[in-house]
C-alpha positions in Angstrom: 60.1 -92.9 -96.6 62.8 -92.0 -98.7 64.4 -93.9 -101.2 67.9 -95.1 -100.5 71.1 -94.8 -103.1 73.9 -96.0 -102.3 77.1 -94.0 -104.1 80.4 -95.8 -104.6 83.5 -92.8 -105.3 81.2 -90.1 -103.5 84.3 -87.9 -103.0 85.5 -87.7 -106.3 84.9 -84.6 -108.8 82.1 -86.7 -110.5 80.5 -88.4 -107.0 80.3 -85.3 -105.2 78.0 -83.6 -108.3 76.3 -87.2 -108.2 75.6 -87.2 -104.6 74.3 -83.1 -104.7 72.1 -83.9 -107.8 70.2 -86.8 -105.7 70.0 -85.2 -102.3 68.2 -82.5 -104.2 66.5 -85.1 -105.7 64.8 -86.0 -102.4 67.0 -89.2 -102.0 68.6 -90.6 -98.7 72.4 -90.9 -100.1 74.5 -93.2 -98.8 78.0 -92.2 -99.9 80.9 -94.8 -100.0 84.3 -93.8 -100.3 88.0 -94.0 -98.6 88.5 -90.7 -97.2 87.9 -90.6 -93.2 85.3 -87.7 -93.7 82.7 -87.0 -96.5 83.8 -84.4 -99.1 80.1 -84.3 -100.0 76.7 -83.5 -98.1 75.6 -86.7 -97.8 72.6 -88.4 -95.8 75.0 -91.5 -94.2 79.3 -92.0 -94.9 80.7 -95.4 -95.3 84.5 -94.8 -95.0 85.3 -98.3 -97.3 87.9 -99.8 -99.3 86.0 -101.7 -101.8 89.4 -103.8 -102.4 88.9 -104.9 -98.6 86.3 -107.3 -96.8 84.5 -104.1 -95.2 81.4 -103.9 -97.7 80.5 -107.2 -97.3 80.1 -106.9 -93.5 78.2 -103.5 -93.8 74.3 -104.1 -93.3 72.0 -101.7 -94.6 69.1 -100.5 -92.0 66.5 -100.2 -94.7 66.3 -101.3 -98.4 68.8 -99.5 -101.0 66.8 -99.1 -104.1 70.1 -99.1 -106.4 73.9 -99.0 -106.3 75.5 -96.5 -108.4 79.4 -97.5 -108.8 81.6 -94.2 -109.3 84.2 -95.7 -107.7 87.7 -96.7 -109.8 91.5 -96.9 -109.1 92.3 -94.5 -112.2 96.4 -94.7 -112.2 98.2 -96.0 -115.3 101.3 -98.2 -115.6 102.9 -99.0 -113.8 100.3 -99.6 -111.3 99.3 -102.4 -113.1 98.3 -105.1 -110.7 97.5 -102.5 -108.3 94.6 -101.6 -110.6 93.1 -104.5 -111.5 92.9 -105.5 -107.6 91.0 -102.0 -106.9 88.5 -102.1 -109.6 88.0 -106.1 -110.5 87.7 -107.2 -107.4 86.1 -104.2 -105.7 83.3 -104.4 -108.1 83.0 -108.4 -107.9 82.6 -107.5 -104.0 80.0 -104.6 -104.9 78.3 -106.9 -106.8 77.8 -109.7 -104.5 76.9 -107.2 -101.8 74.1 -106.4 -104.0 72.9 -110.1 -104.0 73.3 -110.7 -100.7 71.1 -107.7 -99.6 68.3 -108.2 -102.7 69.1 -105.0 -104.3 67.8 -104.6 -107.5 69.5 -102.2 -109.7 73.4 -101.8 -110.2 74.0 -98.8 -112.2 78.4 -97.8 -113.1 80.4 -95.7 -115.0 82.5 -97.4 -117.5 84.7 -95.2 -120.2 84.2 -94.6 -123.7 87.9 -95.3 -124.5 87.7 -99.1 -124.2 87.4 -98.5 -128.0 90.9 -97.7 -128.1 90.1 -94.9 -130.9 87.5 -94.1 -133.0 87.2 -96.7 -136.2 83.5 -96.4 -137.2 81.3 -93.3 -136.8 79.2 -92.2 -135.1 80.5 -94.1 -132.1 77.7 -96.7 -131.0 77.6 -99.5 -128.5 78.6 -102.5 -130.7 81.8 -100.2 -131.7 84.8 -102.9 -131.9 86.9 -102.6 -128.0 90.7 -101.6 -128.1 91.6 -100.7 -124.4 94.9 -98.4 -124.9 95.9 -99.2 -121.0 95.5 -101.5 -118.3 92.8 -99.5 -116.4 90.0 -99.2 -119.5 90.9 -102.8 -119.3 89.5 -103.2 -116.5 86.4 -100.6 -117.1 85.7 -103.3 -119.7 86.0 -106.0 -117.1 83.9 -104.4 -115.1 81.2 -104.5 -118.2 81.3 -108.1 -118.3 81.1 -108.8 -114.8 78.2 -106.3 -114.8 76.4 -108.6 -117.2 77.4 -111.7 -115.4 75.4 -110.6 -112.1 72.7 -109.7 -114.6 72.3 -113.0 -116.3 73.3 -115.2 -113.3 71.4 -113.5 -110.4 69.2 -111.3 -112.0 70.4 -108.1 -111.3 69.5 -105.2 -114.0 72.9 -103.6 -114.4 73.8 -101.1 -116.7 77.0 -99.5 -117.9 77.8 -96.3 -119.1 80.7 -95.0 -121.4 81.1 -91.9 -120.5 82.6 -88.9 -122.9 84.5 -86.3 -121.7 83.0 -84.7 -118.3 83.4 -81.4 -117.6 82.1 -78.9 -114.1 83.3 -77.9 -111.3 86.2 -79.7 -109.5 87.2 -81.1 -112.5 91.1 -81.6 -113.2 92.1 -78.4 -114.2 95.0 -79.6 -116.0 93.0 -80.9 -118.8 92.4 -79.3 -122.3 88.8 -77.9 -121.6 90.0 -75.6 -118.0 93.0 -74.9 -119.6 91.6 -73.3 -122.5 88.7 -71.3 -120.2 91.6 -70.2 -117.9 94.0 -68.8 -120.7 90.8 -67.1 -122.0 89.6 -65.7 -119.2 93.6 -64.2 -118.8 93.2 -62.9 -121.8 96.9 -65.0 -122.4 97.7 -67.1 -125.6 95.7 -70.2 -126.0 98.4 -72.5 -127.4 97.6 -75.2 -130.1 99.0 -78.4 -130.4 99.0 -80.0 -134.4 96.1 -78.7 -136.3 93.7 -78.9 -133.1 91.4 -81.0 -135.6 90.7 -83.4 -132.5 86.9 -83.4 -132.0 85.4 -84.5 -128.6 81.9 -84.3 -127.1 82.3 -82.8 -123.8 79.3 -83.6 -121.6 78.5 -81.8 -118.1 78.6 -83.5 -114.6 74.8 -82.4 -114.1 74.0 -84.4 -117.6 76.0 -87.6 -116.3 73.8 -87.5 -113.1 70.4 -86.7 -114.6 71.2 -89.7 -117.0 71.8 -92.2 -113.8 68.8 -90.2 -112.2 66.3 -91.6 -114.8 68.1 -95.0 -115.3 67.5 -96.3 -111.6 63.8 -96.3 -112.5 63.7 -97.2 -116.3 63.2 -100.8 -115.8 64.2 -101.1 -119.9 67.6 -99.9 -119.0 70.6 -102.6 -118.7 73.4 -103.3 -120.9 76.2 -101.3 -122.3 75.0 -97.6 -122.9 77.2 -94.7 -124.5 76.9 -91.5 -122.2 77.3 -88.1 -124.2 75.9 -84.9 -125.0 75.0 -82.9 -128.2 78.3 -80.9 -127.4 80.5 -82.2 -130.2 83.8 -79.8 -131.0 87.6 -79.8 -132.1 89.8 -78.4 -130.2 90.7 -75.3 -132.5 86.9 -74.3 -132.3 86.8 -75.1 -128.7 89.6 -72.3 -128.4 87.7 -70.1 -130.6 84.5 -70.9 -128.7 86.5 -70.0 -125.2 87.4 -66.5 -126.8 84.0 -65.7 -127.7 81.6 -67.1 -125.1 84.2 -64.9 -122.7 84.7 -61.8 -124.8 88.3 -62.3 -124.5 91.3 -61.0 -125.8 93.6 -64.2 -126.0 95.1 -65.2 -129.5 95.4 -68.6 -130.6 99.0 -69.9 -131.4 100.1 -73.2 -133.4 102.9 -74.4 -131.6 104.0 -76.6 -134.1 104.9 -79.5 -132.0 102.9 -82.6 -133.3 100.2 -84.2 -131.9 99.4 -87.8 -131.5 95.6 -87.5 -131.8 94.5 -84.7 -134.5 91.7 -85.8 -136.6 90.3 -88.1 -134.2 86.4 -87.8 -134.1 84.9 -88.7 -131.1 81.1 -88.4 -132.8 79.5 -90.5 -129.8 76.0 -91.9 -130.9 73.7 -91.5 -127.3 70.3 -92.7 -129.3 70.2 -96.1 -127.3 70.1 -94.2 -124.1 67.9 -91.7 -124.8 65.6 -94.0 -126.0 65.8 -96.5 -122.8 65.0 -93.5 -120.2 64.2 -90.4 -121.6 67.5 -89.1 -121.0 68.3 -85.7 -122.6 71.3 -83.4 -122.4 70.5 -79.9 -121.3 73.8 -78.3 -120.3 75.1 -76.4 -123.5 79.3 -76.1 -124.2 78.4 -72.2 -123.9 77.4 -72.8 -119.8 79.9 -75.1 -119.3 82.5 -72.7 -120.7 81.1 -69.8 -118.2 80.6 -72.1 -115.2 84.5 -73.2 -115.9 85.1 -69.5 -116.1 83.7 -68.4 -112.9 84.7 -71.5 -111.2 
């Protein structure tokens, strides 16, 4: 019999890699999301709008061995109240579906910026919380509420802060595709400030071999950083693109300003690897060339 995961957000960029990783895994995958069809392969579809009733009249057939919450309203203000609803109270309602139906394990993706920016180095857990918007507000609601159904009903939860993910699917409009794309045009790779920003980029595949080993390591529950060893600024990330891709691209300063040079995102992952034997394998070099022939 296999073991049954249920997978909140199956159909987003992150979900579907999640979904792939446990299928192959030898899981039966239950995926959850609000789309009328699966984007995903997935084993069983539960078209659901956690911010609805629906979960809590969904009975499962057999036991699910964990949750693993993906799921989040990710607009920004204005959306304000329109977030909170989503994600609070969808993951109260997750959360007392899980008691209701004896599951054990209640594994979610929180964010790393609830720190609001990097004060202390490396980044670890106890690392004071600034939220910079209403929605990593709620990510940080969602940690408390996490620990709540932990201490009160004695379910192991465990959240993780996730760095910046990178793989296939992902917005291409952010810094990392961008940077591939104009590399693998051989066009100008533009630079905003000093491109002294450093960020630890961490692959989709890492972020679901990570949730793969903490639905069995009974040690893990709590608040967990989720990172990899791929640490860079964005100057030598554009550098990095060049070379990994043999390309002929030159890198330009613009010489428009920008908000966040020399912040260090140096994100500390030894409490995690220590709980489950977690371990990044996927190297800035492959994700560059996946992006590339993505």
């Amino acid at each position: 019999m296999k073991q049954i995961i249920l997978i909140t957000g199956s159909n987003g960029f992150i979900g579907r890699h999640v979904c792939e990783y446990f299928r192959q895994k030898g899981y039966y995958v239950i995926g959850l999301g609000r789309r009328e069809k699966s984007v995903p392969e997935v084993d069983e579809y539960l078209k659901i709008d956690l911010e609805s009733e629906e979960i809590s009249n969904y009975i499962p057939k057999e036991k699910i061995a964990a949750v693993i919450h993906l799921a989040a309203d990710m607009r920004r203000e204005p959306n304000c109240v329109e977030v909170v609803r989503a994600n609070c109270t969808g993951e109260q309602r997750l959360l007392e579906f899980c008691e209701k139906n004896s599951i054990d394990t209640f594994l979610q993706l929180s964010s790393l910026p609830v720190i609001g920016s990097p004060k202390i180095l490396p980044i670890r857990e106890d690392h004071p919380i600034c939220p910079p918007s209403v929605y990593h507000s709620t990510k940080f609601m969602g940690e408390i509420l996490a620990d709540y159904a932990m201490r009160k009903h004695g379910i192991r939860t465990a959240s993780f802060r996730i760095s910046s993910p990178v793989g296939k699917g992902m917005n291409e409009k952010t810094i990392f595709p961008i940077f591939v794309k104009k590399a693998v045009n051989n066009e100008n790779i533009t630079i905003y400030g000093k491109g002294s920003r450093v960020q630890t980029y961490i692959h989709v595949d890492d972020i679901s071999q990570a949730l793969y080993k903490s639905v069995w390591a009974e040690k893990c529950c709590g608040v967990y950083n989720l990172a990899s060893f791929n640490k860079i600024s964005n100057l030598d990330l554009a550098k990095k693109c060049v070379e990994v891709l043999k390309s002929k691209s030159k890198i330009v300063f613009n010489g428009l300003p920008d908000s966040s040079d020399d912040e260090i995102w140096d994100v500390c992952i030894d409490k995690l690897m220590a709980d489950t034997g977690f371990t990044p394998k996927i190297t800035l070099e492959s994700c560059i060339k996946e992006i590339a022939n993505y």
